[in-house]
C-alpha positions in Angstrom: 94.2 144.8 94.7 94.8 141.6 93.6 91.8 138.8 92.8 91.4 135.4 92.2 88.3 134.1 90.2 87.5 130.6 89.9 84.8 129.5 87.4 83.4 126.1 86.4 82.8 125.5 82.9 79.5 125.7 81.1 77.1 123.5 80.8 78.7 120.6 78.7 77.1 118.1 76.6 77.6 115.4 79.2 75.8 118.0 81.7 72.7 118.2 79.7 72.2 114.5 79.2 73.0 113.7 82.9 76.3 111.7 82.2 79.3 111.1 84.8 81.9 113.2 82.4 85.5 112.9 84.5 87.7 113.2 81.9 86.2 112.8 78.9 86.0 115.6 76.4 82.3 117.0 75.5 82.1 120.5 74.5 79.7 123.0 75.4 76.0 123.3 75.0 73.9 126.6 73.4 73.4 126.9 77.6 77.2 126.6 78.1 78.1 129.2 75.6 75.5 131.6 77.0 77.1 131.1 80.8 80.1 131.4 79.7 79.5 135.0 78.2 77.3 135.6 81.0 80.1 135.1 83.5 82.5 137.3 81.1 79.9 140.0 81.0 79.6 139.8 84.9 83.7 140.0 85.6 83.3 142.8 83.2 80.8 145.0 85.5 83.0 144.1 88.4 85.8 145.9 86.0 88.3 143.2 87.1 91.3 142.1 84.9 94.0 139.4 85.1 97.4 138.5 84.5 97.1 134.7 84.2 94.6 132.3 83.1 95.0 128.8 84.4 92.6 126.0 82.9 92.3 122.0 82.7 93.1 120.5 79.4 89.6 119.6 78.7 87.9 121.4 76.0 84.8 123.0 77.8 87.0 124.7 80.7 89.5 126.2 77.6 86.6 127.2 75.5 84.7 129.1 78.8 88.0 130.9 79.7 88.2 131.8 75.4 84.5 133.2 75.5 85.5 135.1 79.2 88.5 136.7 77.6 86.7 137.7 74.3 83.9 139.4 76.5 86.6 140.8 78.7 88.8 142.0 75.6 91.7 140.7 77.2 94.2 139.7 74.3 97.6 139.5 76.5 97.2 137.1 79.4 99.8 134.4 80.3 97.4 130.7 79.8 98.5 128.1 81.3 97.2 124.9 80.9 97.4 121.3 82.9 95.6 118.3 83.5 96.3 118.9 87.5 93.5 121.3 87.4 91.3 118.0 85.4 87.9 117.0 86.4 87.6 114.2 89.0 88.3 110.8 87.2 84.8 108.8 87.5 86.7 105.4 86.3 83.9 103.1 85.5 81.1 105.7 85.9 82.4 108.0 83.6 80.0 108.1 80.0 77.0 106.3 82.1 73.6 108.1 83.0 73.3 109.0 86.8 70.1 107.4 86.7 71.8 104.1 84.6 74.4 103.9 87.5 71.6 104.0 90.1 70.0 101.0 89.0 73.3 98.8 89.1 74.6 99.7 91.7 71.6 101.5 93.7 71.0 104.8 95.2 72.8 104.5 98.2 76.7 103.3 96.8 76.3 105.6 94.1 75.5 108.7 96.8 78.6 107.6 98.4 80.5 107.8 95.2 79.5 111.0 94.5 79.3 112.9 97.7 81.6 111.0 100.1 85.2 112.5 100.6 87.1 109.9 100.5 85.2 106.9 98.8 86.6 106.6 95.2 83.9 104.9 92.2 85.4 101.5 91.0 88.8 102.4 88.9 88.3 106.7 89.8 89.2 109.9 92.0 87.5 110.3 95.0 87.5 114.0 96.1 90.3 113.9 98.3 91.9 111.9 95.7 91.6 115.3 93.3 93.0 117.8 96.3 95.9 115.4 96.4 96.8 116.5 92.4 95.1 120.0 92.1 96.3 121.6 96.0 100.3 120.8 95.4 99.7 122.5 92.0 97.9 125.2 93.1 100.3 125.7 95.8 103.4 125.4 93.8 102.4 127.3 90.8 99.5 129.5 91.0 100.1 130.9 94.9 103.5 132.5 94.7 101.9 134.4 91.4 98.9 136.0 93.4 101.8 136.5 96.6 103.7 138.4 93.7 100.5 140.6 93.0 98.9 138.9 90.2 95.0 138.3 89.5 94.3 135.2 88.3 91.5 133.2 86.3 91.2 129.7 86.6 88.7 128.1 84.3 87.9 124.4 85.8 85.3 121.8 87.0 83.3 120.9 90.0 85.4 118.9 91.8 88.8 120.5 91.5 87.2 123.4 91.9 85.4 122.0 94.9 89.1 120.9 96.0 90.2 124.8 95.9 87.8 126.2 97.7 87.7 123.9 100.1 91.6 124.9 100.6 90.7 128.9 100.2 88.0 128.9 102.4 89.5 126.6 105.0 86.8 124.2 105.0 86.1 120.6 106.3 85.8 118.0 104.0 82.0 117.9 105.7 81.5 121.0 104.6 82.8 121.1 101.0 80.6 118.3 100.4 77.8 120.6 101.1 79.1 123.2 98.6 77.3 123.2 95.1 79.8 124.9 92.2 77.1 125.3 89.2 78.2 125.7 86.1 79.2 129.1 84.4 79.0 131.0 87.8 82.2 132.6 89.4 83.6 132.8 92.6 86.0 135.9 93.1 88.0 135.9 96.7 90.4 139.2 96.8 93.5 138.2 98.4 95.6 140.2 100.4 99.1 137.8 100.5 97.9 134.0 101.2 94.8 135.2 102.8 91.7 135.1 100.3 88.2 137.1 101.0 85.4 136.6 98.7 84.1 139.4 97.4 
């Protein structure tokens, strides 16, 4: 049987202090490193195993998939990393406080930035602005792999992730909006072809 399992990175620095990261490159906090080994340990009980690891270039989604592997003793796996699988570029959010942002620009714009589908923050991604980079790749080079009978780890962030399951689980953009991806948990579909069922 062949699996996917898509996990977002641990808690970051950024995380902890409430900052819009995009792609900028904190690494993880003492709570990161514990998810990340949690989430390891958790794969581990479901005895699953994987071909191919697929992460961002960002620091705290390569050193959660590092920790997963260790925990999973998985020395020979095919890593691939790009910056298609990247965190949602905040442009001229990124490095400010949530709360900071609120009081410039007030609540309601910054809501829409954030949780709106296609609405993109002065100079940044919107969502659908992230499926547009991480769908084509995931289509084009991570798809034909699972066809082929592969399982597959991708180690990524909330909003690309966001973007793939929103693809996987043929959702709405209304609905994916509504989807929280917390950090250090994953999400394992089985797939039988193109057809994923989360298990």
């Amino acid at each position: 049987m062949t699996h996917l399992t898509l996990v977002r990175h641990g808690q970051s620095d950024w995380n902890e202090k409430n900052l819009f990261t995009g792609w900028e490159n904190p690494d993880l906090t003492e709570q990161g490193l514990r998810e990340a080994k949690e989430t390891g340990q958790a794969l581990k009980d479901m005895e699953l195993s994987y071909s191919y690891l697929f992460t961002s270039v960002l620091d705290r989604a390569i050193n959660t998939a590092n920790i997963i592997l260790g925990v999973l003793e998985l020395t020979t796996i095919t890593t691939v990393r790009d910056k298609a699988l990247n965190e949602r570029d905040y442009g001229d959010l990124t490095g400010l406080n949530k709360d900071d942002a609120r009081k410039r620009w007030g609540e309601e714009q910054v809501h829409i930035w954030r949780r709106s589908y296609d609405v993109p923050p002065p100079s940044g991604e919107s969502l659908e602005n992230t499926a547009e980079r991480v769908l084509p790749y995931f289509k084009e080079e991570i798809l034909p792999l699972l066809v082929d009978g592969n399982s597959i780890l991708i180690s990524a962030h909330g909003n690309s992730l966001r973007a793939l399951v929103m693809f996987i689980e043929k959702l709405s953009p209304e609905e994916i909006l509504k989807k929280e991806i917390s950090t250090g948990q994953p999400i394992t579909y089985k797939c039988e072809g193109s057809n994923f069922i989360e298990i």
